[in-house]
VONUBA-927835 format. One record per residue: x, y, z of N, C-alpha, C in turn. Coordinates in nm, 2 decimals, m for minus. Layout:
<pts>
     nx     ny     nz    cax    cay    caz     cx     cy     cz
      X      Y      Z      X      Y      Z      X      Y      Z
...
</pts>
This chain:
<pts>
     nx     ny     nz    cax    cay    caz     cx     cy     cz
   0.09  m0.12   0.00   0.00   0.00   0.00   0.09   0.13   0.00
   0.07   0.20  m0.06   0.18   0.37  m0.08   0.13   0.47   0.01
   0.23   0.51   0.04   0.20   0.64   0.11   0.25   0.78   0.08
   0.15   0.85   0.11   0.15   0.95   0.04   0.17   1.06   0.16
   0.31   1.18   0.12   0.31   1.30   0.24   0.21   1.40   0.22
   0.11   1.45   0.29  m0.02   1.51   0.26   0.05   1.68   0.34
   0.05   1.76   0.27   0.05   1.89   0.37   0.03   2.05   0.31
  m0.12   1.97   0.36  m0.23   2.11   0.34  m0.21   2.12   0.48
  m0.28   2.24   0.52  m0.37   2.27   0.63  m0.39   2.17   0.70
  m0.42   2.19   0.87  m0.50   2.09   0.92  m0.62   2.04   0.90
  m0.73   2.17   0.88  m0.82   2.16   0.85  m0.91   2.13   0.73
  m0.77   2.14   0.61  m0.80   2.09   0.48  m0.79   1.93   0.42
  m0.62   1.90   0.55  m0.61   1.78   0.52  m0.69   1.66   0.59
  m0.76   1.69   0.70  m0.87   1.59   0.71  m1.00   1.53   0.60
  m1.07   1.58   0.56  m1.13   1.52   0.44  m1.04   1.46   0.35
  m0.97   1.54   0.31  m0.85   1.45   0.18  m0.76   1.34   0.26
  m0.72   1.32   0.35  m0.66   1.16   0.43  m0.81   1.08   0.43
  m0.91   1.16   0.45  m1.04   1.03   0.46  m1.07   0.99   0.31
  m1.04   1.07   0.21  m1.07   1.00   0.08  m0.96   0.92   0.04
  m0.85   1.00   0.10  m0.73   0.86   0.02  m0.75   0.74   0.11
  m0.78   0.74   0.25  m0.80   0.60   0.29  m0.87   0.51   0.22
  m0.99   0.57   0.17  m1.12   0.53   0.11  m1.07   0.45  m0.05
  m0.93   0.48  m0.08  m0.90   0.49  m0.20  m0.76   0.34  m0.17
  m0.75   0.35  m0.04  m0.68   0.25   0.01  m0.50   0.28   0.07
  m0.49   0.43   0.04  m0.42   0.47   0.05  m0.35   0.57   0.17
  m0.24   0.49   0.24  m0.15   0.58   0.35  m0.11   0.70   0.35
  m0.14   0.76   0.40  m0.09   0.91   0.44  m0.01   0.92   0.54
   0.10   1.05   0.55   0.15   1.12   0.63   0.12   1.27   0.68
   0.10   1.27   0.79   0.03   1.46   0.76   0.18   1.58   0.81
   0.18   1.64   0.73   0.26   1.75   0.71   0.27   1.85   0.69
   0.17   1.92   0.74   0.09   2.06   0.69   0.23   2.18   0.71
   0.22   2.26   0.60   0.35   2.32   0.54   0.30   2.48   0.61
   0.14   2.51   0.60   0.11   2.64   0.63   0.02   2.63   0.76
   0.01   2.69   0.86  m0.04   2.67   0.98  m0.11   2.85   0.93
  m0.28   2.82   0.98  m0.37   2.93   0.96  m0.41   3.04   1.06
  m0.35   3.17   1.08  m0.42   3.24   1.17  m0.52   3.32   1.11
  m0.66   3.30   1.20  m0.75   3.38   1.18  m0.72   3.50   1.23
  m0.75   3.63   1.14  m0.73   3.76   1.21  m0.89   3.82   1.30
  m0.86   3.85   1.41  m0.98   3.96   1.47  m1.01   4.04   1.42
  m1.11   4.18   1.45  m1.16   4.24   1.42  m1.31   4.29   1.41
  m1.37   4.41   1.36  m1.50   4.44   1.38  m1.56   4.34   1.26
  m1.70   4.33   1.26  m1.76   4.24   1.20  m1.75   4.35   1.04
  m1.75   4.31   0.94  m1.73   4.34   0.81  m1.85   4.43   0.77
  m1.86   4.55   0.74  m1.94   4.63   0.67  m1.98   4.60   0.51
  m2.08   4.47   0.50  m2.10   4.44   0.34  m2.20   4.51   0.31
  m2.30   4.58   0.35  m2.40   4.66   0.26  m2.37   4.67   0.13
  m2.27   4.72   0.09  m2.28   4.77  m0.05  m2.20   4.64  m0.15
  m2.20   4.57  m0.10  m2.13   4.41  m0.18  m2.21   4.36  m0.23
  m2.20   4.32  m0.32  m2.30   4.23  m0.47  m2.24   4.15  m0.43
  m2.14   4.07  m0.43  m2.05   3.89  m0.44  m1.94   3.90  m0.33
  m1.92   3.79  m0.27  m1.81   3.75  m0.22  m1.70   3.68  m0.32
  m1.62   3.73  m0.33  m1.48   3.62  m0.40  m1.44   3.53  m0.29
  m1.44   3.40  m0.36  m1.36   3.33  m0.24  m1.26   3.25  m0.30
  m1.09   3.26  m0.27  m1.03   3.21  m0.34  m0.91   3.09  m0.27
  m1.02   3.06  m0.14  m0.97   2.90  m0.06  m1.05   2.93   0.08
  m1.07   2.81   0.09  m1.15   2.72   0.21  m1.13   2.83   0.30
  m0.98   2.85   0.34  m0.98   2.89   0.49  m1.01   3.10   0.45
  m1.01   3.16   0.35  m1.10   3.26   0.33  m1.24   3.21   0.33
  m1.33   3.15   0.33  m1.47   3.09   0.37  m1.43   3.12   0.49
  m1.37   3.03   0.60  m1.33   3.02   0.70  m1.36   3.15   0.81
  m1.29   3.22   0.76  m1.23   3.33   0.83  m1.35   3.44   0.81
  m1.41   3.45   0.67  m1.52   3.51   0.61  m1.61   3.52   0.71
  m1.68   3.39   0.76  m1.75   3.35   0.82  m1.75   3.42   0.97
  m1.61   3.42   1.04  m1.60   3.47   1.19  m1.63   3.64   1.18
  m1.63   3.69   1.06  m1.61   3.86   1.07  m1.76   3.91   1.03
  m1.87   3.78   0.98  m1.93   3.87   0.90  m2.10   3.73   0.96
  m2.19   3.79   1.00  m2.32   3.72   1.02  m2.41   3.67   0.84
  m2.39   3.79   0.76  m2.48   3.74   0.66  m2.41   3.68   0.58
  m2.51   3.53   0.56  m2.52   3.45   0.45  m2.60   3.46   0.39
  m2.70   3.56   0.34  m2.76   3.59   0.18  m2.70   3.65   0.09
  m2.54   3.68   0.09  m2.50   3.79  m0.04  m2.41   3.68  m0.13
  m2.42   3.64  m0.28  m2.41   3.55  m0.35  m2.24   3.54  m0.32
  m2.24   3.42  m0.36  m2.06   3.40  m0.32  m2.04   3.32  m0.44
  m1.90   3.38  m0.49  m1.84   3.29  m0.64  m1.72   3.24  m0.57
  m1.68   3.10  m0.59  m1.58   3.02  m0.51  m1.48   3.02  m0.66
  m1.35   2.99  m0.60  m1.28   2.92  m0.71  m1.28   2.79  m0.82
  m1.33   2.70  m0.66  m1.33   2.58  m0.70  m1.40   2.48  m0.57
  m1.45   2.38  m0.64  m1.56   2.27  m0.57  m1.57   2.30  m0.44
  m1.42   2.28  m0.37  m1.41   2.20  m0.25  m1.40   2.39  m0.15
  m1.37   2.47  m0.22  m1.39   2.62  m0.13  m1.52   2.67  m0.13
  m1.64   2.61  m0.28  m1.80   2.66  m0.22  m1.86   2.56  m0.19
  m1.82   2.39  m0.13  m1.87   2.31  m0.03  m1.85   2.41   0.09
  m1.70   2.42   0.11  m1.73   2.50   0.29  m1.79   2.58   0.27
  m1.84   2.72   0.18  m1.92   2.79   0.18  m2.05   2.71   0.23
  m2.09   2.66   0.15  m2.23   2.56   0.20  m2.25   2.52   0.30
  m2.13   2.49   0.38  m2.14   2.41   0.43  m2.14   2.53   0.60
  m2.06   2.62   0.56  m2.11   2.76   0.68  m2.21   2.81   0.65
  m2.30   2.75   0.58  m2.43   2.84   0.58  m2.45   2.89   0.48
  m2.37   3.00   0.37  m2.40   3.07   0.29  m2.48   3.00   0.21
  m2.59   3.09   0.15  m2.68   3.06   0.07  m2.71   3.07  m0.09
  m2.62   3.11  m0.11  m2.59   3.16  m0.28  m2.45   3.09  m0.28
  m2.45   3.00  m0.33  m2.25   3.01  m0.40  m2.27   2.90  m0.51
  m2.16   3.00  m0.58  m2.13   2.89  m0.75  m2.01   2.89  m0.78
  m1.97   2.76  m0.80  m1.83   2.75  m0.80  m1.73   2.77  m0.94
  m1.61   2.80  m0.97  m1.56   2.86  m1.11  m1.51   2.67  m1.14
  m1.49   2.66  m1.09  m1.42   2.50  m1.10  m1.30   2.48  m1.14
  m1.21   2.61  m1.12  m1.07   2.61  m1.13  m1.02   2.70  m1.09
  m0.94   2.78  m1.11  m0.86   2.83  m1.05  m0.91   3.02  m1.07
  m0.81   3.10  m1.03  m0.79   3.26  m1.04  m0.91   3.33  m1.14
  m0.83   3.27  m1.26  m0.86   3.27  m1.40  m1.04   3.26  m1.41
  m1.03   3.15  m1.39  m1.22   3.12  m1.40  m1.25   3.17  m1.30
  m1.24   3.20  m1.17  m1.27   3.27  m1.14  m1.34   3.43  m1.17
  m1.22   3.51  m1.23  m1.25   3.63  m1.26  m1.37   3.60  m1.38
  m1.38   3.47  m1.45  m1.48   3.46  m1.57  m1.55   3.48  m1.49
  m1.57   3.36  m1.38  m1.72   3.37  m1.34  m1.76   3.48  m1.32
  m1.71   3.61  m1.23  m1.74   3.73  m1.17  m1.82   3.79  m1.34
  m1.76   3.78  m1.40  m1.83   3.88  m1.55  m1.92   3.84  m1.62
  m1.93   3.67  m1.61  m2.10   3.61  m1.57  m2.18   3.67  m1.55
  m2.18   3.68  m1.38  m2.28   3.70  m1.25  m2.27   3.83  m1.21
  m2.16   3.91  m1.25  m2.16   4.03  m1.16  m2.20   4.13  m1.28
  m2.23   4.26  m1.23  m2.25   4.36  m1.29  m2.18   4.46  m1.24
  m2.07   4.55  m1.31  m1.97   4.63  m1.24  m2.05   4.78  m1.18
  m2.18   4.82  m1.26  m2.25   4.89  m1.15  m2.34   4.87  m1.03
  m2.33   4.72  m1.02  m2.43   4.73  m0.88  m2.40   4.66  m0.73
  m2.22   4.75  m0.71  m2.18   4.73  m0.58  m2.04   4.63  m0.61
  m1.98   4.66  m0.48  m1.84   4.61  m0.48  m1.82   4.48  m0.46
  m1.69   4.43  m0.48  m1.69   4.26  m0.47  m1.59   4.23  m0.39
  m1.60   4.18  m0.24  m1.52   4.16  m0.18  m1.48   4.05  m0.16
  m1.29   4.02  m0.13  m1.21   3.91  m0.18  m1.18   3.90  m0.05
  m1.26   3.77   0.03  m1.20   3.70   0.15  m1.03   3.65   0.12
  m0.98   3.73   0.15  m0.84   3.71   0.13  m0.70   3.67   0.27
  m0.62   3.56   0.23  m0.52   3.58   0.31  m0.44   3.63   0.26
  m0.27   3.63   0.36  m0.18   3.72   0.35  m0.11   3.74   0.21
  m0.10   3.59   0.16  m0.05   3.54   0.02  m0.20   3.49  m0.04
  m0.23   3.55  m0.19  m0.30   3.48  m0.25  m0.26   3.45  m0.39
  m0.31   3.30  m0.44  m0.27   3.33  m0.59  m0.32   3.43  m0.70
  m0.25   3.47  m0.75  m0.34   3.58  m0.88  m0.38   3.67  m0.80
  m0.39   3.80  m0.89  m0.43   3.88  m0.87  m0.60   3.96  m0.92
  m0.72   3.94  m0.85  m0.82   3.97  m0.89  m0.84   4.09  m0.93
  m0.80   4.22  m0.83  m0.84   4.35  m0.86  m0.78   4.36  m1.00
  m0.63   4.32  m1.06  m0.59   4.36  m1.17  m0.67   4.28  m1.28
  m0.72   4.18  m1.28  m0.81   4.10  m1.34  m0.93   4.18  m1.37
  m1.00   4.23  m1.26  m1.16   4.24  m1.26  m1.14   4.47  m1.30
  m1.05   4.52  m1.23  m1.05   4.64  m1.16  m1.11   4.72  m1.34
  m1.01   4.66  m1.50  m0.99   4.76  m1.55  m1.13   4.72  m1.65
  m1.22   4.68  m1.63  m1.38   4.62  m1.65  m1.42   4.67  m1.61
  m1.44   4.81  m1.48  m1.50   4.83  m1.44  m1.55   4.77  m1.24
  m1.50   4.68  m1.25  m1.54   4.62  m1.14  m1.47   4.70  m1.03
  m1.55   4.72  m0.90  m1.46   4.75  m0.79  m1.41   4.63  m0.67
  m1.33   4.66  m0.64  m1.30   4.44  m0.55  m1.22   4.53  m0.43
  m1.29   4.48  m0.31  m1.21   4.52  m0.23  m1.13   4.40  m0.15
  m1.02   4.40  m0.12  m0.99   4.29  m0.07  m0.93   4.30   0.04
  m0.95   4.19   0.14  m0.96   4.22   0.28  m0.89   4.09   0.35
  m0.77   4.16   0.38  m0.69   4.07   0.48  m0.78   3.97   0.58
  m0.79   3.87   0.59  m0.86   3.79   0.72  m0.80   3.71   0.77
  m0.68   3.63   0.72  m0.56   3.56   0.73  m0.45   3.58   0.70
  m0.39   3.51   0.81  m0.27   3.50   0.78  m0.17   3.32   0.74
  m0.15   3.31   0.66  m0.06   3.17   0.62   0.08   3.21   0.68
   0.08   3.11   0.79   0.26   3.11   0.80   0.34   2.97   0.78
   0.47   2.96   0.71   0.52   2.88   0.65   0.54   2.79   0.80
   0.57   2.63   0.80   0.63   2.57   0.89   0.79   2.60   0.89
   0.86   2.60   0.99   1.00   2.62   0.98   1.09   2.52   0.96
   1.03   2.40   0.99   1.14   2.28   0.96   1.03   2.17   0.93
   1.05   2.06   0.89   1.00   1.95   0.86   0.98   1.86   1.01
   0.88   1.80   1.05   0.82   1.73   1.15   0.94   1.62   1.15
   0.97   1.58   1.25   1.10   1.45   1.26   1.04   1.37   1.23
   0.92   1.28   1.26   0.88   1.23   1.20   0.85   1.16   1.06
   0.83   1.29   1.01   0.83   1.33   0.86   0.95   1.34   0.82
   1.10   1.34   0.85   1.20   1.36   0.80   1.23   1.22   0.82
   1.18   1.11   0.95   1.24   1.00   0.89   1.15   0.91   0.86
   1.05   0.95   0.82   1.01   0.83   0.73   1.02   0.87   0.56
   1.04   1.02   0.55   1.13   1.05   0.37   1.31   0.98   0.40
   1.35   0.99   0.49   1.47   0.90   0.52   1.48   0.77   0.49
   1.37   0.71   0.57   1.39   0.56   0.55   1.31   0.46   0.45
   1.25   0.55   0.36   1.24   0.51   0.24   1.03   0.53   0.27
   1.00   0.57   0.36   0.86   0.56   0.42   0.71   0.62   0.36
   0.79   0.68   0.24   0.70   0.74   0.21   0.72   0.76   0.00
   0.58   0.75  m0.06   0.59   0.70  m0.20   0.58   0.84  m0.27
   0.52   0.96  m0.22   0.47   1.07  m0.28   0.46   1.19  m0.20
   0.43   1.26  m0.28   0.39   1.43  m0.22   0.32   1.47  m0.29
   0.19   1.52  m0.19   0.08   1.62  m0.26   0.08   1.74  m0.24
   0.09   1.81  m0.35   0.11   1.97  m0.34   0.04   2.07  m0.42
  m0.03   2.14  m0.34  m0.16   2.21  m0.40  m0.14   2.35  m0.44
  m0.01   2.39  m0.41  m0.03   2.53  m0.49   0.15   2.57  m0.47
   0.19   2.64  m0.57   0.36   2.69  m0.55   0.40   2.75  m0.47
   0.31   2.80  m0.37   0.42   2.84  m0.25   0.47   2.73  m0.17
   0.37   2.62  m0.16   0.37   2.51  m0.08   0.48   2.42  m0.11
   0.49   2.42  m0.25   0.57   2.36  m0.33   0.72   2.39  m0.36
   0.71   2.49  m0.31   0.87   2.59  m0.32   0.92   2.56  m0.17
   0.80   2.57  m0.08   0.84   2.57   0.07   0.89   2.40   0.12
   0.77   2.34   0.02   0.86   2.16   0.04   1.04   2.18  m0.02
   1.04   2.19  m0.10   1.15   2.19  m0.14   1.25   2.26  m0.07
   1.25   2.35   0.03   1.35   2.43   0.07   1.33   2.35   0.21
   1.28   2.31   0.27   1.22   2.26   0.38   1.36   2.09   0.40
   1.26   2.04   0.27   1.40   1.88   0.22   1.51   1.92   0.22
   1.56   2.07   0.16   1.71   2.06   0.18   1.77   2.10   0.30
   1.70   2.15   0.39   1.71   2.20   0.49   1.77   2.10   0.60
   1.67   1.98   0.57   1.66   1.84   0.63   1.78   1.73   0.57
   1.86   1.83   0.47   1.98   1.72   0.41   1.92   1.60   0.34
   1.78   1.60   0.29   1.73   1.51   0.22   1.70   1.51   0.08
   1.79   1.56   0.02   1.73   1.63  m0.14   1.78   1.48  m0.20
   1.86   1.41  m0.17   1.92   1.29  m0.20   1.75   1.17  m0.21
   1.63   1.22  m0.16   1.48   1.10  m0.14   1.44   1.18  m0.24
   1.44   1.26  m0.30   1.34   1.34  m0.38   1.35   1.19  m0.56
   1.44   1.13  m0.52   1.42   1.08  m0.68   1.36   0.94  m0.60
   1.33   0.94  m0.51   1.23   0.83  m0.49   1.09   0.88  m0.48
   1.03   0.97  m0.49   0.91   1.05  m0.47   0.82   1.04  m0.59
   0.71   1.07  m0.60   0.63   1.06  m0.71   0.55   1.23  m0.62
   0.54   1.33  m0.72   0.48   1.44  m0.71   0.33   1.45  m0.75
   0.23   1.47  m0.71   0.10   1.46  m0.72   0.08   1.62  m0.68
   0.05   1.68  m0.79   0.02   1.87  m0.81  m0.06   1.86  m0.88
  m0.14   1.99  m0.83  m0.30   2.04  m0.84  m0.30   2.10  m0.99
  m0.16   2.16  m1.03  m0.21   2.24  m1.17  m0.03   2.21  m1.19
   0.02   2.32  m1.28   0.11   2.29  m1.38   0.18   2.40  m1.33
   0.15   2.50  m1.29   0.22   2.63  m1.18   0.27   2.51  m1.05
   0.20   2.45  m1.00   0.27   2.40  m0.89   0.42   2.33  m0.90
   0.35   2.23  m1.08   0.43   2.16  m1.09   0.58   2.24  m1.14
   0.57   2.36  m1.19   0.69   2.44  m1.24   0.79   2.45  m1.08
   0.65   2.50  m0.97   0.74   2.53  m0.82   0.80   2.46  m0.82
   0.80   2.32  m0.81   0.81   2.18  m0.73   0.92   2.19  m0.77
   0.96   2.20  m0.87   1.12   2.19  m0.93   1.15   2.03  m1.03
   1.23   2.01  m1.04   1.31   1.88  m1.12   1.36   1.80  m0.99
   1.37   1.68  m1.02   1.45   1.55  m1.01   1.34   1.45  m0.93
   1.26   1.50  m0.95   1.14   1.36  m0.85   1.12   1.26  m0.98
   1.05   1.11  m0.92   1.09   1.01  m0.96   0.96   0.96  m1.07
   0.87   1.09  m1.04   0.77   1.10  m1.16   0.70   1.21  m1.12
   0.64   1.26  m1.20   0.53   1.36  m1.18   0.38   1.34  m1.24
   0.29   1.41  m1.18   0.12   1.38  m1.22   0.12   1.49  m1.17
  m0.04   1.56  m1.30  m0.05   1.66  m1.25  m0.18   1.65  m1.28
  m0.34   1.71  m1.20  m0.45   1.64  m1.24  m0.47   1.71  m1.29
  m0.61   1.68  m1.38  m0.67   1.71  m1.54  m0.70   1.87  m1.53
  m0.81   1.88  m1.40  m0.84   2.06  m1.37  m0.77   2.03  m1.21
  m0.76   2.20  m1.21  m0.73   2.19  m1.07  m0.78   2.21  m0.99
  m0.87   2.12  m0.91  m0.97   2.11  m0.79  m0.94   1.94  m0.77
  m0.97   1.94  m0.61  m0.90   1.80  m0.53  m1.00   1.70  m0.62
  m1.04   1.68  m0.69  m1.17   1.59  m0.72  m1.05   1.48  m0.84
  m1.03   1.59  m0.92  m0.96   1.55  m1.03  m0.78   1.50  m0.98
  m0.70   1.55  m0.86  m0.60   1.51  m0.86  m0.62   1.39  m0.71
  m0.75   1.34  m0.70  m0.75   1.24  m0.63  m0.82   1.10  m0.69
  m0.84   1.15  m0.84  m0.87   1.09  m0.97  m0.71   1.00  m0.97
  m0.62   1.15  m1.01  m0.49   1.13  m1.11  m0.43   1.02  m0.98
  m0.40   1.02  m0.82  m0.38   0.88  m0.75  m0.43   0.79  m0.75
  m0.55   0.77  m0.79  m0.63   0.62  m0.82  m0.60   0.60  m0.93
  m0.57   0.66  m1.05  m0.46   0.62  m1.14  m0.38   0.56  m1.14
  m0.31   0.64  m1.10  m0.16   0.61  m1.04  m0.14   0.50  m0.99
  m0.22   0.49  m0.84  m0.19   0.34  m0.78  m0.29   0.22  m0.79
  m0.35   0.26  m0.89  m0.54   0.17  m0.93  m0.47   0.02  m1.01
</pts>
């Protein structure tokens, strides 16, 4: 049976270890970014047509600053307007990929005269929406709610079982993550396991992060967890 090093979020990587068990497959958890929710007064939306949401823990955080769930929310992708749904909000439609569709969706659904579009945003986000949406007409305000901070070293754990041969793969969902694995292994004097590794990336930007010498690469078809938990039942099916 393979095992795979998983390191999302805590709170992201629980559903995703329960589908790869489901799929037959061992995990290690190694969450690379640890999430602070920021405080503050509850969010003044009156004049907001859409929420942008461009990851789970923006839902997240969205949710602690702000009571209304009637103002329509456009997600990036599947598994960021499940948690929408799943906190309650009552309008959400998902782009089903990334930044990019995103901004489509907005020019869908939105109308750049009737109110601003605010971007549940952390400290790092991918893409840039306001430059996307701003010269259309659209106004986007975007509003710190998180903070991502990088892990500083690799879990011992996690260093020896990439050591002692323990582990078959890495899942890596977006290039900072994937830049921070990689500086993290050499950190750990382990860049010598990377050609035993099999890389499992969300899109083709990650896979550019990730860098060269792993011992294969997959990268899934779109980029939402649906499709790169397709591309490991491939893999090890």
């Amino acid at each position: 049976m393979p095992t795979l090093l998983i390191t999302r979020p805590e709170a992201d990587a629980a559903p995703l270890i329960r589908r790869l068990d489901e799929l037959g497959i061992d995990t290690i958890a190694a969450p690379l970014l640890e999430i602070d929710y920021l405080d503050g007064p509850d969010l003044d939306v009156e004049t907001v047509q859409a929420m942008l949401l461009t990851s789970a823990n923006g839902v997240r955080a969205l949710a602690r600053r702000t009571e209304r769930r009637d103002i329509p929310c456009l997600a990036v992708g599947d598994a960021t307007a499940r948690t929408a749904s799943d906190l309650g909000f009552l309008s959400v439609a998902s782009a089903g990929g990334d930044v990019d569709d995103l901004a489509r969706l907005v020019t869908e659904r939105c109308n750049p005269k009737k109110g601003v579009l605010l971007h549940a945003a952390g400290s790092v986000s991918a893409g840039d929406l306001a430059a996307m949406l701003e010269p259309q007409g659209y106004k986007v305000w975007r509003e710190m709610l998180y903070e991502a901070r990088t892990a500083t070293v690799l879990p011992s754990e996690v260093a020896e079982a990439l050591s002692n041969g323990g582990v078959d793969g890495v899942v890596l969902y977006s290039p900072r993550t994937a830049t921070h694995f990689r500086h993290l292994l050499s950190a750990a004097h382990l860049d010598d396991r990377l050609d035993a590794l099999t890389l499992f990336a969300l899109s083709n930007n990650v896979l550019a992060a990730a860098g060269e010498g792993w011992a294969g690469t997959v990268v899934a078809a779109h980029p939402d967890q649906e499709s790169l938990l397709e591309a490991v039942r491939t893999c090890y099916g």
